[in-house]
N, C-alpha and C positions, 0 to 999 in steps of 0.2 A: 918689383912691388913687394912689399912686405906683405907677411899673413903670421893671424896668430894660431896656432893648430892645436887645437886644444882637443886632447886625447883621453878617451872616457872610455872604460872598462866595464864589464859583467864583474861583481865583486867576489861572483860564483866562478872565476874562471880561474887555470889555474896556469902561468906562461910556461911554454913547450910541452903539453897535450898534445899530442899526436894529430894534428890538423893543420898540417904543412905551412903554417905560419912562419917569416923568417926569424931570424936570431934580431932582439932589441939592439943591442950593441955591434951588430953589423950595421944594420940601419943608422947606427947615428954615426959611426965611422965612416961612411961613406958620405951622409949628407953633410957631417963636420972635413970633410976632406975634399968636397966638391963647393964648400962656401955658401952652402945654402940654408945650412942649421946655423944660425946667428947666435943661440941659447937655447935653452930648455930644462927641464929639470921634471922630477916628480911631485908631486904634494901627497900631504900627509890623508891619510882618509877622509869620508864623509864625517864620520862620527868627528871630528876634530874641529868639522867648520863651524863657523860661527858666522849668520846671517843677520845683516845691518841696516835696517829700513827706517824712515823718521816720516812719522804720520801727527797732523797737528802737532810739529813742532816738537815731536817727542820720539827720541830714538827707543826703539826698539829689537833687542835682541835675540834669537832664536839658534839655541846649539844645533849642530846639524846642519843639512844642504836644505836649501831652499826649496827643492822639489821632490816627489817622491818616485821616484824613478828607479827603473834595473840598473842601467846605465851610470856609473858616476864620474865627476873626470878625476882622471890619475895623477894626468902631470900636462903640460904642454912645451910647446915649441915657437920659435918664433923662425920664420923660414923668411928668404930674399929669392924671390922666383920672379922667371920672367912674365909670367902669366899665371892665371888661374888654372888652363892646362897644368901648367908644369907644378904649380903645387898641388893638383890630385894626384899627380902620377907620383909624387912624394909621397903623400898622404898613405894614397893604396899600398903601399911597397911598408906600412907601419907595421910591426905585428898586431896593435889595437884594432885596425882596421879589421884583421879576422875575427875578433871576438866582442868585440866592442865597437865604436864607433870612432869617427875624428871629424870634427868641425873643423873647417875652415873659415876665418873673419879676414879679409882683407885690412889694413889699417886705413882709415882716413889719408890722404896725400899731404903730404908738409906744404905747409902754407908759407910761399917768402914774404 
């Protein structure tokens, strides 16, 4: 089953602080070499987003994230796990997981 793991940060934080988090690029070497990181990438900050809503037919746009939160996402992942198990135990092993957060979204199933 796919998931998409979308990885949100403290933008107060700073990576390798001394809070036994592991190394980012060991995590992806490993989920890239056991075939379970499909893709991923970073994105560029909050400040950069631009949010896209059409209300009566009239698009409206908003620089900036959509919510006002500590928490923003970084970057995400698209992971192929056998279960929902298996992608938290991915998840948790993220270094965001220490300082931040990671959602997990299952995708919808392909419809034949």
């Amino acid at each position: 089953m796919k998931y998409l793991m979308l990885v949100c940060t403290d933008p107060n934080y700073t990576p390798g602080q001394d809070d036994g988090a592991p190394d980012v690029e060991d995590w992806v070497t490993e989920t890239d070499g056991k075939g379970i990181r499909l893709m991923g990438s970073r994105v560029r900050p909050a400040s950069d987003a631009t949010t896209v809503r059409v209300r009566n037919r009239e698009v409206l746009l908003t620089d900036g994230p959509y919510a006002e939160t500590k928490d923003q996402i970084a970057g995400f992942d698209i992971l192929e796990c056998a279960d929902l198990d298996e992608a938290i135990d991915v998840a948790s092993r993220h270094p965001m997981a220490w300082a931040g957060m990671i959602e997990l979204r299952p995708f919808w199933p392909d419809e034949d």
